[in-house]
C-alpha positions in Angstrom: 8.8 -41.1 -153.5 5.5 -43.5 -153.0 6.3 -46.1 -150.5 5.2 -46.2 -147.3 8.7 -46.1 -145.7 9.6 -43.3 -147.6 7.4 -41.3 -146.4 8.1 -42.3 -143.4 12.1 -41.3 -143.3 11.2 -38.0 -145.0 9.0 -37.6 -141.8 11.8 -38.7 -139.5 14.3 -36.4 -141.5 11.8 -33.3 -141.3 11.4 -33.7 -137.4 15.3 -34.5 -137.0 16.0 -31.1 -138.5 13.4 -29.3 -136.1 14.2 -30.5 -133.4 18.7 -30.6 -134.1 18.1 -27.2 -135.7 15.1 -25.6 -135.0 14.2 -25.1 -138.5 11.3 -26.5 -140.7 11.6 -28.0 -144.2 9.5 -28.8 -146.8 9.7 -32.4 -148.1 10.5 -31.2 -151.4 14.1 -30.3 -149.8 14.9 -33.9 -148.7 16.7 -35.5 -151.3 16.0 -39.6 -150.6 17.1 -41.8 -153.0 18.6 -45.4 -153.6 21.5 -46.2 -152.3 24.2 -46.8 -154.4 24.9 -50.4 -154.9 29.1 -50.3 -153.5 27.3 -49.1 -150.2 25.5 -51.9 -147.5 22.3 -49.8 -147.5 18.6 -49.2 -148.7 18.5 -45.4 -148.8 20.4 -42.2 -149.0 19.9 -38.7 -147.6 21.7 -36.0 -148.8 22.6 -33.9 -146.1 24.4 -30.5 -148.2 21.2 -28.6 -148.3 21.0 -28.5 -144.7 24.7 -27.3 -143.9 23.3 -23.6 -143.7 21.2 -24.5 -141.3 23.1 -27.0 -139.3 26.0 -24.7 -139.7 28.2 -27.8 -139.1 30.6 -30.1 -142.0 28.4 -32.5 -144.0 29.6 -35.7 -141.9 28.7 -34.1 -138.4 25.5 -33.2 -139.6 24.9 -36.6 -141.2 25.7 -38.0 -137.8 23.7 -35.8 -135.6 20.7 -36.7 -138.2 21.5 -40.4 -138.0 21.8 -40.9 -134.3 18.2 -38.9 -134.1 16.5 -41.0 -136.8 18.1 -44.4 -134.6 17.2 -43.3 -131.3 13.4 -42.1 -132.3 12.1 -44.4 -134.6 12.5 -48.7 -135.0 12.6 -47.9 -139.1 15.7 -47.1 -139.2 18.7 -50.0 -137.6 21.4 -48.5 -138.8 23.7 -45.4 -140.7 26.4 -44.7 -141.9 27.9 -40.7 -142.6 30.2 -41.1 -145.5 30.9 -36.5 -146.1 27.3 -35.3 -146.9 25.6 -38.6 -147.5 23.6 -40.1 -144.8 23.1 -44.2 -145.6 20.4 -45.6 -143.9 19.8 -49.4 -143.6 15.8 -50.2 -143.0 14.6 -52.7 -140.3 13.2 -56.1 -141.7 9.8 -55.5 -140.1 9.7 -52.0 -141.9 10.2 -54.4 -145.1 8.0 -57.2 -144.3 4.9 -54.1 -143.4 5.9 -53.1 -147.1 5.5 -56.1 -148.6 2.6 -57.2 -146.8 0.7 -53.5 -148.2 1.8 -54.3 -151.5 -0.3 -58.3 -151.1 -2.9 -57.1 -149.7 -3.5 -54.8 -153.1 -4.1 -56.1 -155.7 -4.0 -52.7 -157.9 -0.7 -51.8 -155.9 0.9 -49.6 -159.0 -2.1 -48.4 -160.7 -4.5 -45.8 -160.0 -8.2 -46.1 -160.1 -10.3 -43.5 -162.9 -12.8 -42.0 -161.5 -15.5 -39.7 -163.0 -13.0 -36.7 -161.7 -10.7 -38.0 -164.0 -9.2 -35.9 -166.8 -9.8 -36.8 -170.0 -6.7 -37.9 -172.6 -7.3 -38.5 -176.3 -4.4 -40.4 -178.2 -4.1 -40.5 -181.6 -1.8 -43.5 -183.1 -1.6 -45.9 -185.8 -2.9 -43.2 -188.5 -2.2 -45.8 -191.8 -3.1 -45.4 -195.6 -5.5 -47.2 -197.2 -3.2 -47.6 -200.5 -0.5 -50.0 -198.3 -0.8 -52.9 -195.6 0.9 -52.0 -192.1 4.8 -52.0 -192.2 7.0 -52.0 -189.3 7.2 -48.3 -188.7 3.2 -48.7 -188.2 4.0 -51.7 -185.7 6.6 -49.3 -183.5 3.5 -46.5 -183.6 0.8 -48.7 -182.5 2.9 -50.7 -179.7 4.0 -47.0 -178.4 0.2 -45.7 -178.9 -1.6 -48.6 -177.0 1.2 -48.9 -173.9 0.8 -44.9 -173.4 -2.7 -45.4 -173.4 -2.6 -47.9 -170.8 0.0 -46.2 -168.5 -2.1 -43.4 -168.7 -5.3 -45.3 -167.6 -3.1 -46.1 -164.8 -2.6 -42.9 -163.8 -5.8 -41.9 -163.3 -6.7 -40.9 -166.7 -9.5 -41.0 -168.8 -8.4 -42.3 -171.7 -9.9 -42.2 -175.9 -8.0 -44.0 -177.7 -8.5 -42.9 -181.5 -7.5 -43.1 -185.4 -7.2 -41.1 -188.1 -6.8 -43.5 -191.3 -5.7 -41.5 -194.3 -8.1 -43.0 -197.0 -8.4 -40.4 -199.3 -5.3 -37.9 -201.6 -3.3 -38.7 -204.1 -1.7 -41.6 -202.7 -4.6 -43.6 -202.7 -5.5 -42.6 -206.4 -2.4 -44.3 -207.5 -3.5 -47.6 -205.8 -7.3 -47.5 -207.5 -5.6 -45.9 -210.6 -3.6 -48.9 -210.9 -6.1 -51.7 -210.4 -8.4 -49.9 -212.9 -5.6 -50.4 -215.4 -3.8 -53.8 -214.6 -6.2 -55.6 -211.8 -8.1 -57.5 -214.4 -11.0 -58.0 -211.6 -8.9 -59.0 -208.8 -9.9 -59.3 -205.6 -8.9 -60.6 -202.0 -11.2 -63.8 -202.4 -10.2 -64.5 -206.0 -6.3 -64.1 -205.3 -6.1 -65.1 -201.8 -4.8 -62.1 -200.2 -5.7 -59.9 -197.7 -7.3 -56.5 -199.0 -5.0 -54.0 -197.6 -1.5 -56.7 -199.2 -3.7 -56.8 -202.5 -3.9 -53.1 -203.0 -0.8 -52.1 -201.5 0.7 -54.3 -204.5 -1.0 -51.8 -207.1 0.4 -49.0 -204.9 4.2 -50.5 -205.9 3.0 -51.4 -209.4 1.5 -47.6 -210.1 5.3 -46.6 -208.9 6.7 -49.1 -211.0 5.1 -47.7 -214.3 5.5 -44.3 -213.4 9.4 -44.5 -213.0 9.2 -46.5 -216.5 7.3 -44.0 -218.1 9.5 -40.8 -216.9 12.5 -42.4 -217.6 11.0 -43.3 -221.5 10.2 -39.2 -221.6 13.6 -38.1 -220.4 15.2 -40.3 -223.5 12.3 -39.2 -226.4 12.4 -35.3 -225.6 15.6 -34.9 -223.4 14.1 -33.4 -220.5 15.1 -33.4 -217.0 13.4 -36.0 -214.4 11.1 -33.3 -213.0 10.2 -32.2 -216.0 9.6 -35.7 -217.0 7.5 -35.9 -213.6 5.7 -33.0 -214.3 4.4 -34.4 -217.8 3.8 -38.0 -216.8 0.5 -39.2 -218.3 0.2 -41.9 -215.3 0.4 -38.9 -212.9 -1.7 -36.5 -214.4 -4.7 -39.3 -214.7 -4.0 -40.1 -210.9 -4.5 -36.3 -210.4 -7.7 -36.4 -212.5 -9.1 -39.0 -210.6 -8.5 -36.9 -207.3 -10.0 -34.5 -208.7 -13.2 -36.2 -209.6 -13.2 -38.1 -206.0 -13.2 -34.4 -204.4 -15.6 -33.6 -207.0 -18.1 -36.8 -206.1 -18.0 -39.1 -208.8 -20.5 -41.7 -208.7 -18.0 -44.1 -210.5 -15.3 -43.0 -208.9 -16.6 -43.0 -205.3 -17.8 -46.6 -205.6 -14.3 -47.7 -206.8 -13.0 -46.3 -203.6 -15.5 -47.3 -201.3 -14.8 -51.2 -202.8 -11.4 -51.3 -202.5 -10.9 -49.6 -199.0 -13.3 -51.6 -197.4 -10.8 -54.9 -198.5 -8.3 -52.9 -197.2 -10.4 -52.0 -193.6 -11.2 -55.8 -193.5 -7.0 -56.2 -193.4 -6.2 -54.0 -191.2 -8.7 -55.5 -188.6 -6.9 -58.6 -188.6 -3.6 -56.9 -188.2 -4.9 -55.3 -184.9 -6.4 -57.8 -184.0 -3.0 -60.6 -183.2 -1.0 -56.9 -182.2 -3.6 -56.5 -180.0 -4.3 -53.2 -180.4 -7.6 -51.4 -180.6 -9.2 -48.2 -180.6 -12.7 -46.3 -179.1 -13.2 -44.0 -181.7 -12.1 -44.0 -185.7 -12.2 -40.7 -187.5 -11.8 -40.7 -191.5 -9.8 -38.0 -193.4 -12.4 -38.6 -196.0 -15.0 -37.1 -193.6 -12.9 -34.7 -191.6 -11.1 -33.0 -194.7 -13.9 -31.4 -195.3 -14.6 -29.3 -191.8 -10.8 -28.5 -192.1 -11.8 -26.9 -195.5 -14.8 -24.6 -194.1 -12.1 -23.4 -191.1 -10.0 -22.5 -193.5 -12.4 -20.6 -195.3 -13.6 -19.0 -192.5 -9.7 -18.1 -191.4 -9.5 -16.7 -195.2 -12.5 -14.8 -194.6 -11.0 -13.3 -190.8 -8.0 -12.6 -192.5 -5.8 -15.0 -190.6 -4.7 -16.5 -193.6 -4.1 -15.6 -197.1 -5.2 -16.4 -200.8 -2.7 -16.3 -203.9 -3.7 -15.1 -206.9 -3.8 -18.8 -208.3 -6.3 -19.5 -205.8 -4.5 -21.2 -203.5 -4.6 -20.8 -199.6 -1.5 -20.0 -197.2 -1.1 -19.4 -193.6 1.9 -16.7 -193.3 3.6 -17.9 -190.1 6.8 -16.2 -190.6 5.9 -13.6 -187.5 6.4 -17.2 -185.3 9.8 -18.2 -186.7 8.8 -20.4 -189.6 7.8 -20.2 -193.7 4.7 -20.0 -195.2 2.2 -23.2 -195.2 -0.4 -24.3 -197.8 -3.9 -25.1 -196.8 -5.8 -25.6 -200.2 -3.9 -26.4 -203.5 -5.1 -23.8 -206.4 -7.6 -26.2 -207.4 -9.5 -26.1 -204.5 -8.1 -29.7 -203.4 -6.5 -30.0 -199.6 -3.7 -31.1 -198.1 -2.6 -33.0 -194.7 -3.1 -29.8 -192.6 -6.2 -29.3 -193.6 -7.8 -32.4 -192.7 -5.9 -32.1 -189.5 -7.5 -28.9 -188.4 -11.0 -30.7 -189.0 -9.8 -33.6 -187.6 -9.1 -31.8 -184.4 -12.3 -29.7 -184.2 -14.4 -32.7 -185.0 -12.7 -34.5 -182.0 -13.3 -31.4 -179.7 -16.7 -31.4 -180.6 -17.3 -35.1 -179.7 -15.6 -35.1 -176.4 -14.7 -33.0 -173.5 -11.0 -33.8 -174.1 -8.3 -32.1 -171.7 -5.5 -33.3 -173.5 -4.7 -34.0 -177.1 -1.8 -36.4 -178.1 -1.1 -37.6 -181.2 1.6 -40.5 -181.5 4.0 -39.5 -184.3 7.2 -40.0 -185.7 9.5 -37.4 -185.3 9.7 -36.8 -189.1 6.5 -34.7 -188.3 7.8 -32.5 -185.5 7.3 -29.3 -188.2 3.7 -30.6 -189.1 2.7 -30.5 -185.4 4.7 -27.3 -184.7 2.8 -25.6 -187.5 -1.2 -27.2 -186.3 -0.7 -26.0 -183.4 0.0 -22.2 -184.1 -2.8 -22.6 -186.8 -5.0 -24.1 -184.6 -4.7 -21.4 -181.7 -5.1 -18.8 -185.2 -8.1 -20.3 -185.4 -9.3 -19.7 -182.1 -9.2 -22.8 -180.4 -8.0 -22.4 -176.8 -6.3 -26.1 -176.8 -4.0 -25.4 -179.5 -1.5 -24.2 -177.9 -1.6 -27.5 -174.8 -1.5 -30.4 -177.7 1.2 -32.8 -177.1 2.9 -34.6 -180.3 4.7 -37.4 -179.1 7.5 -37.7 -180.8 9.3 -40.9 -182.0 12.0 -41.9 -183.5 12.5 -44.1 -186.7 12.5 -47.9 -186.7 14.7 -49.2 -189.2 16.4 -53.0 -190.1 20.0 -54.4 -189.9 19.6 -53.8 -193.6 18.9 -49.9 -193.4 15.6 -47.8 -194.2 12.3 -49.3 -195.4 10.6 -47.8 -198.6 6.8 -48.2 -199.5 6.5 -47.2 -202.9 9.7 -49.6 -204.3 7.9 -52.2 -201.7 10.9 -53.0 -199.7 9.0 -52.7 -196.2 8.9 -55.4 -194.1 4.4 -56.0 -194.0 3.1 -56.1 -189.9 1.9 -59.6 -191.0 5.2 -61.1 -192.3 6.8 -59.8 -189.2 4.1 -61.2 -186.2 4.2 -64.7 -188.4 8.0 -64.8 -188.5 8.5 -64.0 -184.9 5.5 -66.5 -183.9 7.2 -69.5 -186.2 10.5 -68.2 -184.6 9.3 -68.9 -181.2 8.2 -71.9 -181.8 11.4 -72.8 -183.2 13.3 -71.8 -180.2 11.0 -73.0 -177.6 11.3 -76.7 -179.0 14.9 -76.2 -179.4 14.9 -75.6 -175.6 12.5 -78.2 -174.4 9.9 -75.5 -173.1 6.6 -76.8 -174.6 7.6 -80.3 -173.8 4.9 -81.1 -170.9 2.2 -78.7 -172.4 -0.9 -79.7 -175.3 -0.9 -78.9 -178.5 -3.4 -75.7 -177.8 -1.4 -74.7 -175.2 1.6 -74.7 -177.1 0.0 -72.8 -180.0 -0.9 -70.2 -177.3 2.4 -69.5 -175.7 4.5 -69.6 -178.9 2.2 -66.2 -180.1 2.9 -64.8 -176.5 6.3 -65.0 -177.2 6.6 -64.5 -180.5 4.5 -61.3 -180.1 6.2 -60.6 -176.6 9.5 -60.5 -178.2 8.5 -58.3 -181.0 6.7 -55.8 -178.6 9.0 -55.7 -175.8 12.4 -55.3 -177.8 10.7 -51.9 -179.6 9.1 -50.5 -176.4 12.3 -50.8 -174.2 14.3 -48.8 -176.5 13.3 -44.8 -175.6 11.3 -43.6 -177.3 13.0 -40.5 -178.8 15.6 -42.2 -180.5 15.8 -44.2 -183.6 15.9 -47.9 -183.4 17.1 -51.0 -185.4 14.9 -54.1 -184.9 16.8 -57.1 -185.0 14.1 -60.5 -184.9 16.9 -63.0 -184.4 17.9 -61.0 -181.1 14.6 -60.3 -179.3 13.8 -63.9 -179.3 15.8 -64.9 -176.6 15.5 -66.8 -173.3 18.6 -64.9 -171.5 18.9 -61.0 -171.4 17.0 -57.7 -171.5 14.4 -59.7 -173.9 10.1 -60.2 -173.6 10.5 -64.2 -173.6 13.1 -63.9 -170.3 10.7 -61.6 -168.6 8.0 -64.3 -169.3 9.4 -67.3 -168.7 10.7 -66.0 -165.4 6.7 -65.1 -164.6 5.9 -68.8 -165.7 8.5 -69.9 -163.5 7.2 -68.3 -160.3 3.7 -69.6 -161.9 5.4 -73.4 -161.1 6.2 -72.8 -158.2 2.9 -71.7 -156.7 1.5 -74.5 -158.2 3.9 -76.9 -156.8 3.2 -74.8 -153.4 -0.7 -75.4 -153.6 0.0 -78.9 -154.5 2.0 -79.9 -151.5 -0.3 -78.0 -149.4 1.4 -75.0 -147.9 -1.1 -72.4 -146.7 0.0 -68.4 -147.8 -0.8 -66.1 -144.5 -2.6 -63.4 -145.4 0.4 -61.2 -144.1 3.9 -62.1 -143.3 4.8 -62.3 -139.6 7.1 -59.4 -138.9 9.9 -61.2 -137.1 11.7 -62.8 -139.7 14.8 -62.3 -140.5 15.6 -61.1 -144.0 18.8 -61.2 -146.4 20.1 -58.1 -148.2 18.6 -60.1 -151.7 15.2 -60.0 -149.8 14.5 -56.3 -148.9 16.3 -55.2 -152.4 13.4 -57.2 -153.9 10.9 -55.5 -152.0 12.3 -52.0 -151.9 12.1 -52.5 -156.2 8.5 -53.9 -156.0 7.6 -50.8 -153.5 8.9 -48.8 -157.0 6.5 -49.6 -159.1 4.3 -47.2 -158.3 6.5 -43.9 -159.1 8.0 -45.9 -162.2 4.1 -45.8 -163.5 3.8 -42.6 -162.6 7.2 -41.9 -164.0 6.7 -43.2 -167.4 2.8 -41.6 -167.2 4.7 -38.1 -167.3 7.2 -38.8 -169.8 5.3 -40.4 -171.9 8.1 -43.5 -171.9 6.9 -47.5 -171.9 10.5 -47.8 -171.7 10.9 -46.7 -168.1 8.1 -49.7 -167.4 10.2 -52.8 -169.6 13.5 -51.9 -168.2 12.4 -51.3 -164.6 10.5 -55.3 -165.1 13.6 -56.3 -166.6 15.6 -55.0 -163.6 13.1 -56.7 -161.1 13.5 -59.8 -163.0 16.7 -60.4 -163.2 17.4 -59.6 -159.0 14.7 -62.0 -158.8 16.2 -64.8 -160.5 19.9 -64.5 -158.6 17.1 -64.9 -155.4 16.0 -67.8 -157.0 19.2 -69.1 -157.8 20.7 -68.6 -154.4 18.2 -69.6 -151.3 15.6 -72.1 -151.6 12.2 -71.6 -151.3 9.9 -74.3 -151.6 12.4 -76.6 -149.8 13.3 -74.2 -147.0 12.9 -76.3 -143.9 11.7 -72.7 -141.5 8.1 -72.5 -142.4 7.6 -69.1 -142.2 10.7 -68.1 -144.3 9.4 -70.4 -146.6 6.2 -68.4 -146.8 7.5 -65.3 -146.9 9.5 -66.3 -150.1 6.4 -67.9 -151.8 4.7 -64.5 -150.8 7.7 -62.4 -152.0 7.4 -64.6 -155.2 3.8 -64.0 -155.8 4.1 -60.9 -155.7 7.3 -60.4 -157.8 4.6 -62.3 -160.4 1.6 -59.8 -159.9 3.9 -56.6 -160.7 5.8 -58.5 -164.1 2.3 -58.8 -165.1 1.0 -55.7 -164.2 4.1 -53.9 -165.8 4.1 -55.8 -168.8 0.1 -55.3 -169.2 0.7 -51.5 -169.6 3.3 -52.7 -172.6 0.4 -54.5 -174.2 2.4 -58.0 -173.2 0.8 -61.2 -172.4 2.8 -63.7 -169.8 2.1 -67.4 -170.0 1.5 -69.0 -166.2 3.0 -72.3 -168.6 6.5 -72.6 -170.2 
């Protein structure tokens, strides 16, 4: 509980209970919370934990606690003692003192990072540079950058970082491929952006592998592993590992070409998300350090070496299998680069916590780095955090890359730009604005829509995206939120226009409707939403709680008046009240990564 006046009825409710019973309790023993909406109040106490003391039923204690908060304090103006629930109804000046501390700051919410502040690395986005971005990537970066940001407003330090995968078989396929069937092609010369040009050859490697296994099966009768296992196409992608690990002049300089066409696409995929990050680590780079550490762990006799030559850690003392480091010939694997990838990062920063934004298809992987990494004698090993997700998936069902049926990052943010324009004009909303302007909000929305119908859903559970649904002017949807923000935007303007003055705070004897202090009592939680979502890791807690405020605001629009309210100070309270509603949509829909138009 953050609000001013809840820490002022804890404080009443402490001192009832001194002075009723002559005992002292902690605040951590006071249960506050909302009251439920059937009842005509703001708050409830629970009054069961303090039957031992009162030695009294729960509605006589409830009673003797309300009459004492009534007759003590002016925050309180009335209760009600339904059995062991104490509801308490606020006085309007308690409300109008709240709302006037959450005007007067303009951070109200949001904690301020200091140089005391810990320090929070978060890993996300983590793509290959054999494929363009699909929409699994989008659902990783939109849940990386809001955690980052909720996490800077909690007082946090924050480094936000990426580990892109540009080296391992994977990528051999890609270069493999374009040696073979490119015929010279590049972005300029097709017209396609680097990272859609070599994610085709990724498909196309695919596409002559499963031809060329299934033409073995037929001419020697062989199973499809063994098939597999014999593949020419394979074994020269393996080759051509081999040689990268082995630094090929030729080699290297194919793969320095085509990743930097496919770095020069990713950028302008980040770019309209609007995601970014402080620090970019390469597996191509970190591999190796994971390498020497697990070396030196072979050496200390933390882990073990087959008689092929390959390296394993034993974890079955924790509960789990046996994990390979280093193939037999010497090349590594994901866990590998990993463990560098982590010691590097320690090295460079002073980090206190370590979270890496990953789908929940990985929980083993994580489970696994960590015991390695503590093996290994690093201290924070044991404290990293994977966040995990759950999959994103279509109407349609799953996405795969190799057989190219993803749906590309870019596709996606153009379709749901094109399909907010489409709506918006449907709906008359860009009629009085320019052509620049209108090109500007139809991305907000388009890209509000896509962002805010992923980061609403929790995070732990699997999702279908559905583009026709989070475009949407009515309902728990990005472009409702925002056009209720433009909306209070209009009517500040109009306010300004016909020359009504905003007092810096509200005068406290106005009288206020039940519609008006619910509004404020949900602004006053913004704060332990924040902090809320901060320690759970959850943007989702942030959309539905602006979704909540949003739609309580508009039945107060729909039902009193505001600008035309003929008592002058009501009038200003509600243009106040609606400012504010305004500062906290855009606050909370900041920490989602969400722009909101002032126009719609």
């Amino acid at each position: 509980m953050s609000s001013t006046i809840e820490h002022k009825i804890k404080s009443l409710v402490r001192q009832s209970i001194l002075e009723l019973y002559s005992q002292e309790v902690s605040d951590s023993s006071i249960q506050l919370q909302k009251t439920n909406k059937e009842f005509t109040a703001h708050y409830t106490v629970v009054v069961f934990p303090f039957l031992k003391i009162s030695k009294k039923a729960p509605e006589a204690t409830a009673n003797e606690i309300g009459n004492y908060l009534i007759s003590h304090s002016a925050c309180v103006s009335s209760f009600s003692a339904i059995k062991g629930f104490l509801n308490l109804v606020v006085a309007d000046e308690q409300w109008i003192n709240e709302l006037n501390e959450i005007h007067l700051n303009e951070q109200f919410g949001l904690t301020e990072v200091s140089e005391q502040s810990p320090l929070v690395m978060i890993e996300y986005s983590s793509p290959n540079t054999n494929k363009p971005l699909h929409l699994g990537h989008v659902r990783n970066n939109l849940l990386g950058h809001s955690i980052s940001e909720i996490l800077k407003a909690n007082g946090n330090k924050v480094i936000k970082t990426n580990i892109v995968n540009d080296r391992g078989i994977h990528i051999c396929k890609s270069m493999l491929a374009w040696q073979k069937w490119g015929k010279g092609a590049t972005p300029e010369s097709t017209g396609k952006k680097g990272d859609h040009l070599i994610g085709d050859y990724y498909v196309l490697f695919d596409k002559h592998f499963k031809a060329e296994v299934a033409a073995l099966q037929t001419e020697k009768g062989i199973s499809k592993e063994e098939a597999e296992a014999q593949s020419p196409l394979m074994n020269e992608a393996r080759e051509m590992l081999r040689q990268w690990e082995a630094g090929d002049a030729d080699v290297r300089s194919l793969w320095t070409k085509m990743n930097g066409w496919v770095y020069e696409g990713f950028e302008k995929t980040y770019q309209l998300m609007g995601v970014s990050f402080d620090k970019i680590y390469y597996e191509s780079s970190t591999y190796l350090e994971g390498k020497s550490k697990v070396m030196e762990g072979l050496k200390n006799g933390v882990f073990v070496q087959n008689e092929d030559g390959s390296v394993w850690a034993d974890l079955t003392p924790n509960g789990l299998d046996q994990k390979l480091l280093l193939r037999a010939d010497g090349t590594s694997v994901y866990m590998t680069q990993d463990i560098g990838t982590a010691k590097l990062r320690f090295d460079d920063y002073p980090i206190n916590k370590m979270v890496y934004v990953v789908g929940n298809e990985q929980n083993y992987h994580f489970q696994v780095l960590s015991i390695l990494l503590d093996k290994l004698g690093f201290g924070w090993g044991k404290d990293l955090v994977h966040f995990s997700y759950g999959m994103v998936e279509l109407p349609e069902g799953k996405m795969k890359s190799r057989e190219g049926t993803v749906v590309d990052a870019d596709d996606l943010m153009e379709e749901m730009i094109n399909t907010a324009r489409e709506t918006s004009e449907e709906l008359g909303k860009l009629d009085e604005c320019t052509a620049e302007e209108a090109t500007e909000i139809v991305r907000m929305i388009g890209l509000g829509a896509l962002k805010y119908f992923i980061l609403k859903v929790d995070p732990k559970k699997n999702m279908t995206f559905n583009p026709k649904e989070s475009i949407d002017f009515n309902g728990n949807t990005g472009p409702f939120i925002q056009y209720t923000h433009a909306r209070i935007c209009s009517i500040l303007r109009k306010a300004e226009t016909q020359g009504i003055i905003l007092p810096s705070e509200v005068p406290a004897t106005i009288q206020l409707t039940s519609k008006e202090t619910g509004l404020i009592q949900m602004l006053a939680e913004f704060e332990d939403t924040v902090k809320d979502a901060g320690n759970t890791f959850s943007p989702a807690l942030i959309a539905n709680y602006i979704y909540e405020l949003v739609k309580e605001y508009n039945q107060f629009y729909h039902d009193y008046s505001i600008l035309k309210e003929e008592n002058s100070d009501l009038r200003a309270f509600r243009i106040l009240l609606s400012k504010n509603v305004a500062k906290i949509i855009k606050s909370g829909m900041q920490l989602l990564g969400i722009e909101v138009p002032e126009r719609m």
